[in-house]
N, C-alpha and C positions, 0 to 999 in steps of 0.2 A: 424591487424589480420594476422595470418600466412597465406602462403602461399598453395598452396595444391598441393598434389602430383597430377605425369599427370591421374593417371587411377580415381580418386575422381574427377578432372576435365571431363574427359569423360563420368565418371557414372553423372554430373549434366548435363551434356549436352544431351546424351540418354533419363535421365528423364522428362529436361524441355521438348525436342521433342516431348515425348508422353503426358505431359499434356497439350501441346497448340493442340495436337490432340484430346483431351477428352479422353485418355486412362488412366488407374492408371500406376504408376512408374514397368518398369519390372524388372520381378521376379529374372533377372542376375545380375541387380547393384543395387536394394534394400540393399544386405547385406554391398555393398563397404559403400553408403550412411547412414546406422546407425551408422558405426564403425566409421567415418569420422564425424559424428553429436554428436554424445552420450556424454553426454544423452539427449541431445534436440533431438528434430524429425527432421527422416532423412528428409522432404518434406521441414524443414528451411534451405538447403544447396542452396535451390533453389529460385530464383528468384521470387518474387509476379507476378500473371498475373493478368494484368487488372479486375477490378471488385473483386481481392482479397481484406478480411478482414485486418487490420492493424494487426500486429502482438505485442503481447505485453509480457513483461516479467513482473510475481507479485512475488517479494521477502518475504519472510516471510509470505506467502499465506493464511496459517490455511488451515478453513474449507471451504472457499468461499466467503468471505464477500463482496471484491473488485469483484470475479467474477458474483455474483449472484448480486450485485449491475448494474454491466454493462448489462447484459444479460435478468434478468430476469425485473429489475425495468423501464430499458430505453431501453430493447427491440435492443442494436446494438450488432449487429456480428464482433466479434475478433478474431482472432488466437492466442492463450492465453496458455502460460505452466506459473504455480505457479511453486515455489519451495519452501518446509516446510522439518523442519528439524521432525516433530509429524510424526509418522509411523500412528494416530490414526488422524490426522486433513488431512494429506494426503487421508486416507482411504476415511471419509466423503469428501470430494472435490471429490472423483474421482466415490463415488456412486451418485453423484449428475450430472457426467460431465464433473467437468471441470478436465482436465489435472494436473498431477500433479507429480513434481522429488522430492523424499523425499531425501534428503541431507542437510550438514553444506553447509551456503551459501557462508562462507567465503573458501570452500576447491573448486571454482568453477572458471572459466577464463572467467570476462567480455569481452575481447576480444575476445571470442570462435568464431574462424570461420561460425559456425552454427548460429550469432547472427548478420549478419552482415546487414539484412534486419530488422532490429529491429525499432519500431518506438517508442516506450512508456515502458517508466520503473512505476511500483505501488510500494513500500514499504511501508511495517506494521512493524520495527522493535521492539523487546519485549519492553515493558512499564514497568516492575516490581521495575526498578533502580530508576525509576522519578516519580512512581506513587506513591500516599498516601498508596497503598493497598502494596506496596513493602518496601522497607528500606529506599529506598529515597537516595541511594548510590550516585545516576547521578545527586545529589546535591551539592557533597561535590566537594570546590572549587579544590582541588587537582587534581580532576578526569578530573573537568569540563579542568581543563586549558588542559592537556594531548590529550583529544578529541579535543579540539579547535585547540592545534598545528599540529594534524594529519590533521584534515581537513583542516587545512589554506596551505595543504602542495600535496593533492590533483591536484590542478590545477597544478600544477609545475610538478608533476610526469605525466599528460596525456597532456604536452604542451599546458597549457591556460595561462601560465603566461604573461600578454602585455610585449611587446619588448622594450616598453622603463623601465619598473621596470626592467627586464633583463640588460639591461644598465647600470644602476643607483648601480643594486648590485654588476654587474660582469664586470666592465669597464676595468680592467686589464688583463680579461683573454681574453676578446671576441674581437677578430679581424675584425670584418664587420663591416660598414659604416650606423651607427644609419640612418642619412641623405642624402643615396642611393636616384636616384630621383622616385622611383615608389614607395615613400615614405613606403616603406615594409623592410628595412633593407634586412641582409641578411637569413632570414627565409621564406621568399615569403609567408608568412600569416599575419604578423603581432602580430604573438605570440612568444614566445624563444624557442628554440628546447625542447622537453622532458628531464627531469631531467635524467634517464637510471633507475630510482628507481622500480620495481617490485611491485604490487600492495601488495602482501606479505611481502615486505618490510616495505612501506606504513601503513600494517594495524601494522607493528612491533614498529609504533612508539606510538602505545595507548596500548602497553601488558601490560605496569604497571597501570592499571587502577584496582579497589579494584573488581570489578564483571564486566568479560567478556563481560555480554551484553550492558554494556556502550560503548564496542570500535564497536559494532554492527552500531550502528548508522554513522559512516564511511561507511556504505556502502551506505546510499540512497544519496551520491556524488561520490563515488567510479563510481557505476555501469552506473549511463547517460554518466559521463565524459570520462571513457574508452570506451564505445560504440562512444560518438561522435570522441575520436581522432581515434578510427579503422576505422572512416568513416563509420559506419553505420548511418541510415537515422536518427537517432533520433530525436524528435518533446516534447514529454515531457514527465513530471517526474511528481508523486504526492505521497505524505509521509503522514503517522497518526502517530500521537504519543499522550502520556499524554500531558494533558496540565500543567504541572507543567514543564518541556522541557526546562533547563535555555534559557533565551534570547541571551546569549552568543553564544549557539549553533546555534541558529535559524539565528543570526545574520551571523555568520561565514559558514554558508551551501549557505546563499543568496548569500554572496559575490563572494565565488567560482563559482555559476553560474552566476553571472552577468560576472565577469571576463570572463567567456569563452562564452560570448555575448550570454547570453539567453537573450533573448526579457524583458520575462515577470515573477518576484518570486512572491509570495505573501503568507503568510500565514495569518489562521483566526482560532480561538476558536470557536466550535460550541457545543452545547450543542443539545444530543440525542434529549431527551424529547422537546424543542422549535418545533421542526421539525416533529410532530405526532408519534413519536415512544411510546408506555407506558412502558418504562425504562428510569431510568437516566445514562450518559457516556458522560462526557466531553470533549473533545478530542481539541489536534491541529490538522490542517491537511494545508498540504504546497503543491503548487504548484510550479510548474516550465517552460515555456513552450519558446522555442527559434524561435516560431514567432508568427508573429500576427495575431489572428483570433477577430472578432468582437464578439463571442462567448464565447473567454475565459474568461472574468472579468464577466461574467452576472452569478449574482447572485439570490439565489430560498429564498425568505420569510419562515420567520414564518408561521407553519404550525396550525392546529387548536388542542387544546390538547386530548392526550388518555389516558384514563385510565388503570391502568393495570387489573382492574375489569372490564372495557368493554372489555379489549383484551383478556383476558379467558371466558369472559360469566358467571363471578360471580355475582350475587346478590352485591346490595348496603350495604358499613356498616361492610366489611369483613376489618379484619385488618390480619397483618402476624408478627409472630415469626421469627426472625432470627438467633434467638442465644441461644434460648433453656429457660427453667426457671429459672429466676435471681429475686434478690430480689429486692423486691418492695419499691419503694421510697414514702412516705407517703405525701409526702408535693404532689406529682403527679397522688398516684393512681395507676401510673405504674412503668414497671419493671427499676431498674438503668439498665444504658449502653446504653438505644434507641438501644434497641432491636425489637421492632416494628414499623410498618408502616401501614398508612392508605391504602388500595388498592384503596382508592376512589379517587386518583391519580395516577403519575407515581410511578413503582415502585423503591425502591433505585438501584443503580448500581450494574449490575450482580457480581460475583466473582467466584471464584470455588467454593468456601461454599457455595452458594446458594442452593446447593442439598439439605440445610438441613433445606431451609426456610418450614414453614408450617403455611395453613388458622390454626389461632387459633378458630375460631368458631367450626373444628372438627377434628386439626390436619392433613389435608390433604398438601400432599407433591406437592410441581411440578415435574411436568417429564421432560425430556429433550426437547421434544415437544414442552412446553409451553416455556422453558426457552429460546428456541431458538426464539420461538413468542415474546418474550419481546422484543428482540433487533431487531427485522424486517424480519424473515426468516419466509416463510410458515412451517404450522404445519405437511406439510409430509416431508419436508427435512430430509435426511437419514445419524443422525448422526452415528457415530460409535466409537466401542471402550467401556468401561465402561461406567455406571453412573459419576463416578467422572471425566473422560476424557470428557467425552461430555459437562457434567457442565464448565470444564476448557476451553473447546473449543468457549462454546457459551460465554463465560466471556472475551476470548483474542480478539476475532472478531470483525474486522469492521461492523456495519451493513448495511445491501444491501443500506437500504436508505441514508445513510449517503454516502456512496458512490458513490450512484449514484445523490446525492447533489451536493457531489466535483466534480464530474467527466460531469456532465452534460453541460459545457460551452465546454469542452473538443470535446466531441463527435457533439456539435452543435443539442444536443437534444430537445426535448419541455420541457425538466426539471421538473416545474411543475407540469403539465397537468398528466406526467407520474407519479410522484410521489404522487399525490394526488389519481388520479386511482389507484395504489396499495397498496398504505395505504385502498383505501376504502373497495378492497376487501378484503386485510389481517384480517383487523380487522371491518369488518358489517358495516363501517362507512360511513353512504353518505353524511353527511355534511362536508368531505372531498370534493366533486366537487361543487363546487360554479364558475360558469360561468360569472354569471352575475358579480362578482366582481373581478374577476383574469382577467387576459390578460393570455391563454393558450398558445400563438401561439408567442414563444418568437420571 
């Protein structure tokens, strides 16, 4: 991380004085500290005091999914800026709450001095390239290998590469003594010096990729790894994506963080609907955390199922149109295309076209409300932006529950406990708490 000039030094140090006094930052070096921060918050140039929230960075944020996962489902306090490139998923996060920098994520400096107290990186990057409901681009082997050579190339650019692969490839050029006896060569880490490559650089080696938001996924190793070589505190990293996600990738993200001695990677397929949501969304979602807590492998069960009829308060027996009036297959009765669905289950996986599902028993449409209630968000969450933004909002989002599934080892939460409790209110369900056969109290 740079350095900072002497009067940005002095405006943090005036400020930490007055908040270890209980006063707010004064009103003379406020301005030095945003121009010095921006666009993160001038109060991240500053030091955490005791009894401060972790602070967390959520990449491709949306509308709240990861936030309102954290906050509202598992109840912990963060210090938390998203950043979304949607002026309209922005809008909703920030009537809801949570903070939010509308920006491209790649025109931004992991190593920002303002980031330097950073403990936890979230990324959502877009799903449309690897998803069934997109082109399926982040399939084709060409792309795949391109991403896979930018990432295998990561570590080398934030100095993770071990010292003796450094060796091995550059033994002609490198003049230090592999077998110095404070067995650390001459790096005094045990890693090889930084490659000099500019994280712009870095993402220049995935631009020939057929659709941009494939080299996107470079950033949920970009962003911890730069944060850890600035010596910021970082502790961990957790990622969603399609579960269609080649293994290739997944494989070659783990290895960059095992190289730069994370503790612990893991990823897992979870399926919405197993977990009481009444939607279906398949998702991966990957962890990463560089040390050891007894909390972070503990895993939350299957949950009891919902209906997407019990989650609106429809009557038994309603089925839904998705795709308007298509002709009817004789041998079935119904329409070609499985353009319908029983509501007496989950319902199929949102999309932005979902605006235009409708109860065929009288035609009645969902509103953004409910649509948002499908994937786990209370029914007064304030989305924003049009009908069809809002349907695309509620369709790209993590939901809270889901979130706060993965995230819940993380924070050392009751997991469960919690996420049964708000499934129960979300949706009237109180066979959701069951005591006597859960262990609450991880």
């Amino acid at each position: 991380m740079r350095d900072l000039p002497a009067k940005v030094k002095t405006a943090i140090h005036v400020a930490t004085l007055a908040r270890k006094a209980g006063l707010p930052i004064p009103a003379k070096v406020r301005p030095i500290l945003e121009e010095a921060a921006a666009p993160w918050p001038a109060e991240w140039l500053l030091a955490p005091l005791p009894g401060d929230p972790i602070r967390v960075v959520e990449l491709f944020a949306g509308p709240g999914g990861w936030s309102e996962g954290i906050a509202a489902v598992l109840g912990v306090a963060v210090d938390s800026v998203g950043v979304d490139i949607s002026e309209d998923a922005c809008a909703t996060a920030r009537a809801a709450g949570h903070r939010r920098i509308c920006a491209d994520i790649t025109t931004l400096d992991p190593e920002h001095i303002a980031l330097r107290h950073t403990r936890a990186v979230i990324i959502s990057p877009p799903c449309p390239t690897f998803s069934p409901a997109g082109k399926l681009s982040g399939l084709e082997q060409g792309n795949i290998q391109l991403l896979c050579d930018a990432i295998a190339y990561v570590g080398e650019a934030a100095g993770f590469i071990p010292m003796e692969w450094h060796h091995n490839d550059y033994d002609d050029e490198c003049g230090c003594d592999p077998d110095a006896p404070d067995g650390k060569g001459c790096h005094g880490d045990g890693f090889a010096p930084r490659s000099g490559a500019t994280w712009d650089e870095v993402r220049e080696m995935a631009a020939d990729v057929s659709d941009p938001r494939i080299a996107l996924m470079l950033e949920v190793v970009i962003w911890p790894l730069a944060l850890q070589a600035a010596g910021a505190p970082i502790q961990w990293m957790a990622m969603e994506q399609s579960s269609n996600l080649p293994e290739e990738i997944l494989d070659d993200l783990s290895c960059e963080f095992s190289c730069a001695e994370w503790f612990y990677t893991n990823r897992e397929i979870l399926e919405a609907a197993d977990y009481g949501l009444p939607s279906r969304r398949k998702r991966v979602y990957m962890i990463a955390s560089r040390r050891y807590t007894p909390t972070v492998t503990r895993r939350i069960r299957p949950l009891p199922a919902t209906t997407m009829a019990q989650a609106l308060g429809w009557q038994p027996g309603e089925r839904v149109n998705t795709r308007g009036n298509r002709p009817v297959d004789p041998k079935t009765g119904r329409a070609k295309g499985g353009n319908s669905f029983s509501a007496d289950g989950p319902s199929w996986c949102l999309t932005g076209k979902s605006r235009t599902w409708k109860r065929e028993s009288d035609g009645y449409r969902l509103t953004e409300a409910e649509a948002g209630l499908l994937v786990g968000f209370r029914r007064s969450y304030p989305w924003q932006g049009s009908r069809t933004s809002a349907f695309q909002q509620a369709a790209d989002v993590v939901s809270p529950v889901m979130a706060a599934i993965v995230l819940s080892g993380m924070f050392g939460a009751l997991g469960e406990a919690l996420i049964r409790d708000y499934l129960a209110q979300l949706y009237d369900m109180d066979d959701m708490l069951s005591p006597d056969d859960y262990e609450l109290i991880g």
